[in-house]
BALOBA-1460 file (C-alpha; in Angstrom, 3 decimals):
// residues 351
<rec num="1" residu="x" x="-11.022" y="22.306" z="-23.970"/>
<rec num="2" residu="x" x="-10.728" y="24.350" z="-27.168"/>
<rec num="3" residu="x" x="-11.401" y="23.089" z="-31.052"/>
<rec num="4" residu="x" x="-7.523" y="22.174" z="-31.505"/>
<rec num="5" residu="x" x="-6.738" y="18.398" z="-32.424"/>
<rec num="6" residu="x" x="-6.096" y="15.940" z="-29.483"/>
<rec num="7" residu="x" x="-3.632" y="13.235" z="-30.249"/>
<rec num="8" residu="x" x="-4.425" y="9.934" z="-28.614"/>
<rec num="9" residu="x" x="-1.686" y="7.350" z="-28.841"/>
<rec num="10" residu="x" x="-2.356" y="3.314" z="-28.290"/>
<rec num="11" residu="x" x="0.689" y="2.136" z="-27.477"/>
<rec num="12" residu="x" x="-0.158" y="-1.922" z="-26.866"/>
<rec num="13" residu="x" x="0.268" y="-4.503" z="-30.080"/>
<rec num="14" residu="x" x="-2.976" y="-4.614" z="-31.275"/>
<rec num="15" residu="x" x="-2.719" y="-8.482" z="-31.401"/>
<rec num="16" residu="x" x="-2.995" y="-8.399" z="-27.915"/>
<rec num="17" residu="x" x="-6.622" y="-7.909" z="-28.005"/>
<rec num="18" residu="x" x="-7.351" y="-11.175" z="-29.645"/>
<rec num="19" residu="x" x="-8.649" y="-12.329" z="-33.267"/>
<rec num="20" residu="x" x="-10.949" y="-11.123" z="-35.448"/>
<rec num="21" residu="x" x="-11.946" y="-7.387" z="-36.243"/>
<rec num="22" residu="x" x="-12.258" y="-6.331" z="-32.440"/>
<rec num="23" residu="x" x="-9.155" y="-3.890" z="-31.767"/>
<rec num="24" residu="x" x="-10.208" y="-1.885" z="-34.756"/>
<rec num="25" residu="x" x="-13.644" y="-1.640" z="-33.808"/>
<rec num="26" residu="x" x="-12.894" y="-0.229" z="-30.471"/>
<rec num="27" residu="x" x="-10.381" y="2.364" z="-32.347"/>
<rec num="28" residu="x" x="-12.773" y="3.321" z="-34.726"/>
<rec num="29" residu="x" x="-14.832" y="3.695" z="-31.897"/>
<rec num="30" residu="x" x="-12.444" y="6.249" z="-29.940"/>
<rec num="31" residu="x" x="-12.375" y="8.131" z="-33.403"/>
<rec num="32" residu="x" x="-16.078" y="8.605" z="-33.194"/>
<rec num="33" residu="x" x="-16.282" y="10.145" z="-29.213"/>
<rec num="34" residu="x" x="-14.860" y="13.489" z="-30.661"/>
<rec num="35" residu="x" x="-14.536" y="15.349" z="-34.260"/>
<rec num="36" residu="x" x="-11.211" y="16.910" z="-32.274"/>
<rec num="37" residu="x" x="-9.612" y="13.321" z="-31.892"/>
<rec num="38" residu="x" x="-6.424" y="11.888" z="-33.854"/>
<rec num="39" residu="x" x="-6.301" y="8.106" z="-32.590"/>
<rec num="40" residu="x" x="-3.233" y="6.364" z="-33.609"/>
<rec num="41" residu="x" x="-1.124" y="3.106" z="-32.610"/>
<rec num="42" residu="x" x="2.519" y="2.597" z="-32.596"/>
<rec num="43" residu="x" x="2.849" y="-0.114" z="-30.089"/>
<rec num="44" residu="x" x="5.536" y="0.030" z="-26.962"/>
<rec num="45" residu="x" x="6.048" y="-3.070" z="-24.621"/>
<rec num="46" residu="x" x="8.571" y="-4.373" z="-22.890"/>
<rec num="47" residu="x" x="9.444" y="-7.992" z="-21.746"/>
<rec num="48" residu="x" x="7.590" y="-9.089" z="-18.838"/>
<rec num="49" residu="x" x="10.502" y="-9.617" z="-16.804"/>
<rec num="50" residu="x" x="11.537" y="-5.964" z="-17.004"/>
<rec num="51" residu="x" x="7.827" y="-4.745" z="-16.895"/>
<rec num="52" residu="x" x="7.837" y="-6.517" z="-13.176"/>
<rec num="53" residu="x" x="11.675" y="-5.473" z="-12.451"/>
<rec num="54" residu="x" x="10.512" y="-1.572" z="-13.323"/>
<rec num="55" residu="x" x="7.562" y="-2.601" z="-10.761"/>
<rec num="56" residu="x" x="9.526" y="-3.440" z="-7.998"/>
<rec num="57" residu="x" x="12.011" y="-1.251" z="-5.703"/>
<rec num="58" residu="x" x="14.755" y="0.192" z="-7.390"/>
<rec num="59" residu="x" x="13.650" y="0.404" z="-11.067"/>
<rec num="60" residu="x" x="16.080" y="3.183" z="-11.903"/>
<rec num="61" residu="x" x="18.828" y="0.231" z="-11.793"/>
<rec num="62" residu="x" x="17.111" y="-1.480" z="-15.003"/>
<rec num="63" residu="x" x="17.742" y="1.179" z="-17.659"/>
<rec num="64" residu="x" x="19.924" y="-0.573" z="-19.153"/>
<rec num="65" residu="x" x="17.681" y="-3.263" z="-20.283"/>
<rec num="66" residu="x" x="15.322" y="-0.422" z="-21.633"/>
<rec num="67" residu="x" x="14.337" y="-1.378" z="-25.344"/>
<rec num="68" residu="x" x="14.936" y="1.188" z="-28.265"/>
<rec num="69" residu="x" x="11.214" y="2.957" z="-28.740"/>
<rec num="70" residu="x" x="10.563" y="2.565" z="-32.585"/>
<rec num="71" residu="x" x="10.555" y="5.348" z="-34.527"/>
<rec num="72" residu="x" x="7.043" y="5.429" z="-34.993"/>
<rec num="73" residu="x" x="6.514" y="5.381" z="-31.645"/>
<rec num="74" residu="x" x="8.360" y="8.252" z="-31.013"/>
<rec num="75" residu="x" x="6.690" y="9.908" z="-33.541"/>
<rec num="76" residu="x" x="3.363" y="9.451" z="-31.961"/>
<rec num="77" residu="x" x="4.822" y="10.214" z="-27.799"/>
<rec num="78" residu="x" x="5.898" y="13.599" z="-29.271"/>
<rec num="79" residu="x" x="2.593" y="14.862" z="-30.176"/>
<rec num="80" residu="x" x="0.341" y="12.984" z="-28.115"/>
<rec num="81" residu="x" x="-1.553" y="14.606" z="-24.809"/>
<rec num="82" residu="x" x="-3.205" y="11.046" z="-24.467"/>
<rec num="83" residu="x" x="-2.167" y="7.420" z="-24.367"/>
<rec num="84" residu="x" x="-2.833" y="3.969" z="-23.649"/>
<rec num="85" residu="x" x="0.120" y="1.499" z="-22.257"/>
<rec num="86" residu="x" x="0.859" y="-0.844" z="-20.511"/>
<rec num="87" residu="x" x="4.655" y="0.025" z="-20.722"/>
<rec num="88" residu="x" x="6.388" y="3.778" z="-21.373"/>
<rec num="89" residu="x" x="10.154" y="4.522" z="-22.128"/>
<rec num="90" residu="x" x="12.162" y="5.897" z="-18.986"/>
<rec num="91" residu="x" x="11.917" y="9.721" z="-18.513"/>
<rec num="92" residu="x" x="8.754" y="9.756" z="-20.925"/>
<rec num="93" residu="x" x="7.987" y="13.731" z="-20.448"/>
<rec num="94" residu="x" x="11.769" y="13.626" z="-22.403"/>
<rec num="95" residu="x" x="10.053" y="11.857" z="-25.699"/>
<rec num="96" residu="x" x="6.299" y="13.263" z="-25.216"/>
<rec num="97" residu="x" x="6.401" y="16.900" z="-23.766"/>
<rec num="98" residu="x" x="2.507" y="16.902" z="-24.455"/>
<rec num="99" residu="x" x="1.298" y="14.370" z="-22.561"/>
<rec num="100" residu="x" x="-0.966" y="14.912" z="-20.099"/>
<rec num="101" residu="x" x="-2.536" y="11.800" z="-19.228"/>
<rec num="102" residu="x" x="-1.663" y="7.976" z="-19.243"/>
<rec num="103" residu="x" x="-4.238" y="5.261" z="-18.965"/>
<rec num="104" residu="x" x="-2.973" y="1.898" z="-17.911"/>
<rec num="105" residu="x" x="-3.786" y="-1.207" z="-19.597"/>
<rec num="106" residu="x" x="-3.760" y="-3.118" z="-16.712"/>
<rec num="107" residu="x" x="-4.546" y="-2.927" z="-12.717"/>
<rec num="108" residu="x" x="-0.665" y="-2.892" z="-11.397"/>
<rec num="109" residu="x" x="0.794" y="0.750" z="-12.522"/>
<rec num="110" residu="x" x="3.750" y="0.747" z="-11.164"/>
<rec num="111" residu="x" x="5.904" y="-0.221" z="-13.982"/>
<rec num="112" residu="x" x="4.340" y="2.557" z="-15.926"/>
<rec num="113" residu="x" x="4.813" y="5.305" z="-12.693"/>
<rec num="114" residu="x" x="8.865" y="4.088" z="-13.114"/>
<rec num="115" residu="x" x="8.962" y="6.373" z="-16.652"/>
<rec num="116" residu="x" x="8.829" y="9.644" z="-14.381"/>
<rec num="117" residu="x" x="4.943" y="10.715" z="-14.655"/>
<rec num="118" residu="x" x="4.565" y="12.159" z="-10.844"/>
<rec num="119" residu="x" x="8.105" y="14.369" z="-11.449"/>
<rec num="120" residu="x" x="7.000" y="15.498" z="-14.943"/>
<rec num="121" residu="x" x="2.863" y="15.935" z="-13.694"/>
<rec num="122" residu="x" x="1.463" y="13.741" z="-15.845"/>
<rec num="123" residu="x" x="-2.369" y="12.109" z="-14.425"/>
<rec num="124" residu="x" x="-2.110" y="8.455" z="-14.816"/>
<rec num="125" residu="x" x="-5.427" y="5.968" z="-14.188"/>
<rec num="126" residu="x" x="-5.243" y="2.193" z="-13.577"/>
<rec num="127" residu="x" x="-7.948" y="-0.179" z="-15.073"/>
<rec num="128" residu="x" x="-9.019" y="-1.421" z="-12.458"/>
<rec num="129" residu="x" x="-11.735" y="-3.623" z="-12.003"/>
<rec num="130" residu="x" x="-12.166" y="-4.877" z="-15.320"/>
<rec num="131" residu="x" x="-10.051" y="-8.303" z="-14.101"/>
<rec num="132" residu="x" x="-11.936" y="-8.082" z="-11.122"/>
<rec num="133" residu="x" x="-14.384" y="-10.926" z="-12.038"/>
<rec num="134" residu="x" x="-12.099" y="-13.230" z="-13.900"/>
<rec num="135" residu="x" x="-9.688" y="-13.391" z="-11.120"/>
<rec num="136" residu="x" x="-12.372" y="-13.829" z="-8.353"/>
<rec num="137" residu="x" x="-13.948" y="-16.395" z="-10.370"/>
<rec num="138" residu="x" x="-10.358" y="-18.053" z="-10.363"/>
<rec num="139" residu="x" x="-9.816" y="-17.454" z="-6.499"/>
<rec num="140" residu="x" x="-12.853" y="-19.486" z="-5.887"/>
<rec num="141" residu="x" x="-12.312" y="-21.833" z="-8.392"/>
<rec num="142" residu="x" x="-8.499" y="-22.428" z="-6.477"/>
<rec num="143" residu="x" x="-10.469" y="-22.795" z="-3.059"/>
<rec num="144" residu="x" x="-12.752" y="-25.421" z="-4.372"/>
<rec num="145" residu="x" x="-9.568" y="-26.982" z="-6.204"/>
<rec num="146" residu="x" x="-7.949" y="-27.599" z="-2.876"/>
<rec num="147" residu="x" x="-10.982" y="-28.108" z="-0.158"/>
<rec num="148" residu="x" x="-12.609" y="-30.704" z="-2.703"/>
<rec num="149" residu="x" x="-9.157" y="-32.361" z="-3.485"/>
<rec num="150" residu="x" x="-9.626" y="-32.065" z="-6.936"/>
<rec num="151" residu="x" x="-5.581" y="-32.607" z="-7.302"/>
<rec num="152" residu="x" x="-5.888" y="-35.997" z="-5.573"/>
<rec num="153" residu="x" x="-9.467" y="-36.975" z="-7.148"/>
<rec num="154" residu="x" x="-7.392" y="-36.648" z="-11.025"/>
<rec num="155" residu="x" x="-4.463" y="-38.861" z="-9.833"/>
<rec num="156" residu="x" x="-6.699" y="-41.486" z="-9.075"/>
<rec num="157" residu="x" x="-8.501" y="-41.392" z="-11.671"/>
<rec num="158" residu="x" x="-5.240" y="-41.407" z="-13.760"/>
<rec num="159" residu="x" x="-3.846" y="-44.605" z="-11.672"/>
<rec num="160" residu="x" x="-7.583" y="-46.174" z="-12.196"/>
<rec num="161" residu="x" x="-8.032" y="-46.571" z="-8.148"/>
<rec num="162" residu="x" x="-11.645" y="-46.212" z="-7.041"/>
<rec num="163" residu="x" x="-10.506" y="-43.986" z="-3.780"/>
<rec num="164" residu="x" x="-13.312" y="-42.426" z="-1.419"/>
<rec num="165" residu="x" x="-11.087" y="-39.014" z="-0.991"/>
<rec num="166" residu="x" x="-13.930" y="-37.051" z="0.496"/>
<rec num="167" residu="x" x="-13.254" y="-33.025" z="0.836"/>
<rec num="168" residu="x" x="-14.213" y="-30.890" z="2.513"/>
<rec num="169" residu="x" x="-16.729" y="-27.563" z="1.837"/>
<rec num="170" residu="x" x="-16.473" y="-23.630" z="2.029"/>
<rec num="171" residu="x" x="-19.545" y="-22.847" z="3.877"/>
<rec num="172" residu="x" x="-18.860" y="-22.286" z="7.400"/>
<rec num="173" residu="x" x="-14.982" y="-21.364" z="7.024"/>
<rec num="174" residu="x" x="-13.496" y="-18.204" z="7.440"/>
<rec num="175" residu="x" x="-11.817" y="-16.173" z="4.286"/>
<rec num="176" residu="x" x="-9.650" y="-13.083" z="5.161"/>
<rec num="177" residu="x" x="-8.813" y="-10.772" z="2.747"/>
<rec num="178" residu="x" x="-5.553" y="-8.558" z="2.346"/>
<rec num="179" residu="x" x="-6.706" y="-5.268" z="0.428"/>
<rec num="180" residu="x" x="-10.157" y="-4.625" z="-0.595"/>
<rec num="181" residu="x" x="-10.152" y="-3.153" z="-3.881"/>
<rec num="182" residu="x" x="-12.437" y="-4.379" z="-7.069"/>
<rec num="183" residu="x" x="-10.434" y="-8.001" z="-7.239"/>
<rec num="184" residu="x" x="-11.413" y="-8.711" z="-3.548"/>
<rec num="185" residu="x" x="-14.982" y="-6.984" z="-3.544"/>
<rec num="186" residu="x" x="-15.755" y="-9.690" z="-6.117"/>
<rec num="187" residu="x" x="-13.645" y="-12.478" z="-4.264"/>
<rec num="188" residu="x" x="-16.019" y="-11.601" z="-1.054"/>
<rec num="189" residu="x" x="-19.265" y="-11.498" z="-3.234"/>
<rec num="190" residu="x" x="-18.650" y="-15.055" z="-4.566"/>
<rec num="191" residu="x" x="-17.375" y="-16.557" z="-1.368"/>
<rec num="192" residu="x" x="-20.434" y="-15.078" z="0.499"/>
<rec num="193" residu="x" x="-22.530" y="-17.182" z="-1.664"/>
<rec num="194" residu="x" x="-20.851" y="-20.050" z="-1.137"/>
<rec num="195" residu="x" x="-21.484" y="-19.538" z="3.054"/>
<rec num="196" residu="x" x="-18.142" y="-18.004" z="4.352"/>
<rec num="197" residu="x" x="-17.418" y="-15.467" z="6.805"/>
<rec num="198" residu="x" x="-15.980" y="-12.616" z="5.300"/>
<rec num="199" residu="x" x="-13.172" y="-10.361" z="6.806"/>
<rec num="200" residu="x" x="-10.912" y="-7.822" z="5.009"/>
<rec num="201" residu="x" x="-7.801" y="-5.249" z="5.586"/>
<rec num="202" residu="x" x="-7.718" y="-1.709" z="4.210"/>
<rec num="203" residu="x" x="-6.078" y="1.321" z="4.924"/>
<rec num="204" residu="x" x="-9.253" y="3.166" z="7.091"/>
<rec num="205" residu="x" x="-11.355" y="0.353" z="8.684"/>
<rec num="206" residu="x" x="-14.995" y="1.145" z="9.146"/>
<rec num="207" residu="x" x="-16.875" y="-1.873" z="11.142"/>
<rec num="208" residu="x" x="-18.905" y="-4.351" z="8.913"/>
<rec num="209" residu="x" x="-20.421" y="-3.687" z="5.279"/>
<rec num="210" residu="x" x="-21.685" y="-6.265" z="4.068"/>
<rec num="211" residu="x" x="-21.072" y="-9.032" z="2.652"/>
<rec num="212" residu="x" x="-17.926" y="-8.253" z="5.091"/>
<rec num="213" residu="x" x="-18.737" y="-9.084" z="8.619"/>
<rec num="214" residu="x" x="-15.621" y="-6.739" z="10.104"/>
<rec num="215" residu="x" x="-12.109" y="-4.629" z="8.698"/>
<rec num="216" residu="x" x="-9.022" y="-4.666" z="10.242"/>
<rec num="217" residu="x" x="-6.316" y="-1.586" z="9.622"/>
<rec num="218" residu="x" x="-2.922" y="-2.502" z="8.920"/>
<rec num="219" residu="x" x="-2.290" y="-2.760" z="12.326"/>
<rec num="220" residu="x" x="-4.546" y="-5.377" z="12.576"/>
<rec num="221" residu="x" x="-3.629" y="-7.709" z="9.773"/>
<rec num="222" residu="x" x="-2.103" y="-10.165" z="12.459"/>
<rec num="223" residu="x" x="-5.275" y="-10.414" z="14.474"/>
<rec num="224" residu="x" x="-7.467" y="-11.345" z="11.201"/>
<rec num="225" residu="x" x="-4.966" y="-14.091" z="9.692"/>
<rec num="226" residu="x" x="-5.245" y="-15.902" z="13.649"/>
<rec num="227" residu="x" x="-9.078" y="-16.134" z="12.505"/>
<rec num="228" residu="x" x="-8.908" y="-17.635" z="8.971"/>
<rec num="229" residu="x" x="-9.335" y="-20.600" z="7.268"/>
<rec num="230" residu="x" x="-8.094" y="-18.970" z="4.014"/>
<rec num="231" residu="x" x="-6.705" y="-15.441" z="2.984"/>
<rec num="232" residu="x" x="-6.669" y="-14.113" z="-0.263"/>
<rec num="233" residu="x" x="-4.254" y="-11.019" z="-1.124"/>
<rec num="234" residu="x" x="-5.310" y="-9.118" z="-4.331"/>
<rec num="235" residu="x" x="-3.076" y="-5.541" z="-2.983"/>
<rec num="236" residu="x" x="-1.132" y="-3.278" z="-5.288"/>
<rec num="237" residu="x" x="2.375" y="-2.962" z="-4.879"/>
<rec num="238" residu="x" x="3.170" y="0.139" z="-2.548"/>
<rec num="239" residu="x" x="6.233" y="0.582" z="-0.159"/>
<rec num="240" residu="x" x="3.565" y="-0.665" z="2.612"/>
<rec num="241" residu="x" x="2.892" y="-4.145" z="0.476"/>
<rec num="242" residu="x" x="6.267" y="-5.108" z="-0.399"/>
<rec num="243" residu="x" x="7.028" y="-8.267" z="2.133"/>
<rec num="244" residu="x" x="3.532" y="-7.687" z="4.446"/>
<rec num="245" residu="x" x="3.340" y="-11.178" z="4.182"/>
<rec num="246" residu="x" x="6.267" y="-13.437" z="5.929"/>
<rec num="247" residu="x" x="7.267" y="-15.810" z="7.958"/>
<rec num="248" residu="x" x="5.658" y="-14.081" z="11.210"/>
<rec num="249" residu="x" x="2.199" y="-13.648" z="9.399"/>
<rec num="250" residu="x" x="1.705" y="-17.174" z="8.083"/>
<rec num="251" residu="x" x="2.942" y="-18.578" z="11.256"/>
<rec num="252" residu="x" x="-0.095" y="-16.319" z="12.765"/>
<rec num="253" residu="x" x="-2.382" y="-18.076" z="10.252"/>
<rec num="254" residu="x" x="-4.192" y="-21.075" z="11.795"/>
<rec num="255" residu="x" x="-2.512" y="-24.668" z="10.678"/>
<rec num="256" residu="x" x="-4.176" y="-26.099" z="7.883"/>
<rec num="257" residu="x" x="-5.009" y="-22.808" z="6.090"/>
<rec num="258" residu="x" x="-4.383" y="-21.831" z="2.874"/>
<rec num="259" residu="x" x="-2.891" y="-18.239" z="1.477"/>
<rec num="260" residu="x" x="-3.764" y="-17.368" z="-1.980"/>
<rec num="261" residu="x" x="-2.336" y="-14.428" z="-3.557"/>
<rec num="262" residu="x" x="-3.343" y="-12.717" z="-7.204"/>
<rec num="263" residu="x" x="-1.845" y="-8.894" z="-6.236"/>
<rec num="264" residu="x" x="1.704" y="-8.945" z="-6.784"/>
<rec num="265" residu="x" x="4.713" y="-11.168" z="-5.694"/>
<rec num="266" residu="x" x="6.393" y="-8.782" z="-3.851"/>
<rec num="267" residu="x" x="3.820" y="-9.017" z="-0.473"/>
<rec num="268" residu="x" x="5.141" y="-12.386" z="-0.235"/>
<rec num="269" residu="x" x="8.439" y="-13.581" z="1.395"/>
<rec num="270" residu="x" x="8.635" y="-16.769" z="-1.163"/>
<rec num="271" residu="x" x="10.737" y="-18.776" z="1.052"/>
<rec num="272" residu="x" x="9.067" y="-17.916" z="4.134"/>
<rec num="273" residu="x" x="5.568" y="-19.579" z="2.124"/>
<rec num="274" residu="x" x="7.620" y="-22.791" z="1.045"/>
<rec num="275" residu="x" x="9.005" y="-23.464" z="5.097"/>
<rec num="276" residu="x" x="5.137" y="-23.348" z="5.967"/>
<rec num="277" residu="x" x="4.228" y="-25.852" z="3.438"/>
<rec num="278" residu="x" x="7.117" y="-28.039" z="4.018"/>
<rec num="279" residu="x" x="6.513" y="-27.798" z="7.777"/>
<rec num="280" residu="x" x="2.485" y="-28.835" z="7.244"/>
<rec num="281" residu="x" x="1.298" y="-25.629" z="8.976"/>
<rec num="282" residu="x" x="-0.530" y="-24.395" z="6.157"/>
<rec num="283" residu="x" x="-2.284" y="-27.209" z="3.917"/>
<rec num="284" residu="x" x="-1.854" y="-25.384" z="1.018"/>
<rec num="285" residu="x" x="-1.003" y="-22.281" z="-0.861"/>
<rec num="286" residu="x" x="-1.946" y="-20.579" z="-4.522"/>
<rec num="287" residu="x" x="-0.019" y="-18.502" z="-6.538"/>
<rec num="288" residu="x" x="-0.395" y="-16.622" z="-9.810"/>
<rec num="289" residu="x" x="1.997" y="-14.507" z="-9.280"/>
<rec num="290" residu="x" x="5.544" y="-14.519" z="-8.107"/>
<rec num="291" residu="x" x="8.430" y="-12.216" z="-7.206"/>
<rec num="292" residu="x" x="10.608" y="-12.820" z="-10.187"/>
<rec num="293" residu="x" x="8.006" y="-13.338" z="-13.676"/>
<rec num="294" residu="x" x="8.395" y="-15.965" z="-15.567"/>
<rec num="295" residu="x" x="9.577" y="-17.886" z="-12.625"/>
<rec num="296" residu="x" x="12.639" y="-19.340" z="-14.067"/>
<rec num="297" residu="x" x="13.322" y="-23.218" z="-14.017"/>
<rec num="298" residu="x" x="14.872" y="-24.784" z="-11.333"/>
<rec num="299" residu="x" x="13.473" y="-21.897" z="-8.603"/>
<rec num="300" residu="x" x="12.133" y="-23.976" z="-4.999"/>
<rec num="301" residu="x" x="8.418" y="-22.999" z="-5.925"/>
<rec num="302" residu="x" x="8.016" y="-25.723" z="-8.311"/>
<rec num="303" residu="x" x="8.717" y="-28.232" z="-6.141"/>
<rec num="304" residu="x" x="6.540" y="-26.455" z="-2.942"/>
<rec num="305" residu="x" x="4.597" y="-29.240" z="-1.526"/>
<rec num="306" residu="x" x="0.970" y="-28.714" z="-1.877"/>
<rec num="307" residu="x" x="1.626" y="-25.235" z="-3.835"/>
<rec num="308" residu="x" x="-0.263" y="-24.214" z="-7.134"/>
<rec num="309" residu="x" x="0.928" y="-22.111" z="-9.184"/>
<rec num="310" residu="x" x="-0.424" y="-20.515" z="-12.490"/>
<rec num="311" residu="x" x="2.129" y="-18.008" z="-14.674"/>
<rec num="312" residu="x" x="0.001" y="-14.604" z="-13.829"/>
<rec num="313" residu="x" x="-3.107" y="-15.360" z="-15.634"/>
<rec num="314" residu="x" x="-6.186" y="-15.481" z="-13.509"/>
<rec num="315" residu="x" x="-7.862" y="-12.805" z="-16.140"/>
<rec num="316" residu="x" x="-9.748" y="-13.134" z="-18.994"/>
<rec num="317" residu="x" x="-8.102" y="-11.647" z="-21.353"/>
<rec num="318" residu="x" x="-11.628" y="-11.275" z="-23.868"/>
<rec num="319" residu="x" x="-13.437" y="-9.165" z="-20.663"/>
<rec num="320" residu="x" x="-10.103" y="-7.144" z="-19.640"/>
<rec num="321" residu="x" x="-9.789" y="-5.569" z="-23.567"/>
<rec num="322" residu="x" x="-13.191" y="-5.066" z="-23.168"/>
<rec num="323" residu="x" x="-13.607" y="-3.362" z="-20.067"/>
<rec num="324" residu="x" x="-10.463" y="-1.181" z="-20.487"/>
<rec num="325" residu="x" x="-11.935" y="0.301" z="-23.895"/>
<rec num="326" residu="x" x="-15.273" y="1.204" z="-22.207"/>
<rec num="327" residu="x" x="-13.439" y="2.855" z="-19.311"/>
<rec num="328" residu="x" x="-11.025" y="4.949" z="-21.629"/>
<rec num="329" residu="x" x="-13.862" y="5.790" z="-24.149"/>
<rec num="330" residu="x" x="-15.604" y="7.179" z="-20.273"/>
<rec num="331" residu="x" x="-12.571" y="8.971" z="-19.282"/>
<rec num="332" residu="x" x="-11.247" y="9.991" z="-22.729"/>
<rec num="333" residu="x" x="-14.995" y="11.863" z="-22.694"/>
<rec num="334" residu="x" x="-14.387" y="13.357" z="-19.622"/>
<rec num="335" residu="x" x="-10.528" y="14.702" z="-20.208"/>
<rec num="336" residu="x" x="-12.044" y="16.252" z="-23.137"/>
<rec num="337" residu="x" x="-14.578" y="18.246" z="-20.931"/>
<rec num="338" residu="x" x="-12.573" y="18.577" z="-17.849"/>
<rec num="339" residu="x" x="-14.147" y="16.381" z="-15.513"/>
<rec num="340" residu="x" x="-12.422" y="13.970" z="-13.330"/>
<rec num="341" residu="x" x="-11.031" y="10.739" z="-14.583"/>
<rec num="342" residu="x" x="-12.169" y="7.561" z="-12.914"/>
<rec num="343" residu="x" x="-9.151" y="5.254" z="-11.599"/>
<rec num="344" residu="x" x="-7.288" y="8.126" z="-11.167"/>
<rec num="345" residu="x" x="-4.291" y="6.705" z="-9.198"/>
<rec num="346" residu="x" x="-2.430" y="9.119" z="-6.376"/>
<rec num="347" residu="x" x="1.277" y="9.240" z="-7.447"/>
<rec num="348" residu="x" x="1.852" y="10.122" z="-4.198"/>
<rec num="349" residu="x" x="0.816" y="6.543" z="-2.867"/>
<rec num="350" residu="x" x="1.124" y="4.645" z="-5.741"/>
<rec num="351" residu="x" x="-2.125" y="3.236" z="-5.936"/>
């Protein structure tokens, strides 16, 4: 890359990144890779429930609901070759014939793949991997929540009964995981410790590698659910993802197990989940994310027996802002010297 300036464009609110002086220390800090770089923030989001509509099939049919881009913004997408988002205007190549590359703010892309990067060959990466800990840590905390009836143990203490409400343990049990990218490497890490028997789906199965004792292809995602006790899905949205999980699958599941899922709502036939619970075939079921975000009042979740849910934040917020500014200061470095980015995601796949 030649000696000409390279516009970088931050396009999250800077509050996002918490209090004190940290988002301008990691800017100042982009400023510094490169005497060639012009970092600059005009902010772009969207609401979450369009940022999840543009995620799911069909996004095309929300354009409508598109916000105006600020003028700064478009200011900064028409000279930029580089930004950061989490959310870009429809037909983006229209507003930023310069850009080159995108990095994501979060995991989940596909919101962000809805503004026309594959058509207009613009590289996009995900980040990946820096939630990966947060949410694992949450994932275990839900499966000690529920086997230790943690729940129960806080009603009686509110109601002041002295109940015996033993629980059970992890070790021994069986944990299945749907997709094993960074979220579920660290889920299988932590439940390892804890004594369970690890198994996993992904796309080219490979025998055991530990701590996983065996894979399953897609074609065998029925034959792994018949052997857990729980199963975790942590998978990106694809056209292969969207409803994997209904009413077929969790019948496969053993009764009393519990399905957990921290990818994205559309793997899971909602209704499908809430027949099993009702039913008593599984015992009981975790969700932090759902199908329609924020899941409005009123919708049958709520009132799922044995069901709980969290509104899509099993992160850390403090290590994600983190992570994702050490990763783009590592692949910012290596767009400027023409290496290959890390999290590059295949807009062919989606993931």
């Amino acid at each position: 890359m030649g000696t000409e300036p390279v516009v970088v464009g931050i396009l999250y609110p800077a509050e996002w990144y918490g209090p004190g002086e940290g988002f301008a220390v990691e800017v100042e800090a982009l400023r510094a890779l490169d005497p060639r770089l012009v970092v600059e923030v005009a902010p772009y989001d969207e609401p979450h429930d369009l940022r999840t509509a543009r995620g799911g099939p069909d996004p095309d049919t929300h354009r409508d609901r598109a916000p105006d881009v600020p003028a700064a913004t478009r200011d900064l997408l028409a000279r930029a070759e580089v930004v950061l988002a989490i959310d870009l205007p429809y037909d983006v190549a229209a507003l930023a014939p310069n850009l080159r590359w995108v990095q994501a703010v979060g995991a989940g892309t596909a919101q962000l793949q809805s503004a026309g990067l594959a058509e207009a060959g613009i590289a996009l990466t995900s980040n990946g991997g820096s939630n990966s800990i947060g949410i694992a840590e949450f994932v275990i905390g839900r499966l000690l929540q529920i086997a230790k009836r943690f729940r129960e143990l806080d009603v009686a203490q509110e109601s002041q009964q002295w109940d015996a409400l033993f629980g059970g343990q992890l070790a021994g049990r069986t944990l299945g995981l749907i997709g094993y990218g960074a979220i579920n490497q660290a889920v299988a890490t932590r439940a390892a410790a804890f004594g369970m028997t690890i198994l996993a789906t992904r796309r080219t199965p490979a025998g055991a590698e530990p701590p996983v004792e065996h894979f399953y292809g897609p074609d065998g995602l029925h034959e792994m659910l018949a052997r857990c006790d729980a199963v975790v899905a942590a998978a990106p949205e694809t056209p292969e993802t969207i409803g994997l999980i209904g009413a077929t699958e969790l019948a496969a599941m053993p009764a009393d197990s519990v399905f957990v899922n921290v990818g994205r709502g559309s793997l899971l036939d909602e209704a499908a989940l809430i027949d099993a619970l009702e039913r008593g075939h599984l015992s009981a079921a975790a969700l932090d994310v759902a199908s329609v975000e924020p899941l409005p009042a009123g919708h049958p979740l709520w009132d799922a027996p044995n069901l709980y849910l969290s509104g899509h934040c099993s992160s850390s917020p403090e290590a994600l802002f983190r992570n994702l500014h050490e990763l783009f200061r590592t692949n910012l470095r290596r767009h400027l010297d023409g290496e290959p980015l890390l999290n590059q995601v295949d807009l062919g796949r989606g993931y």
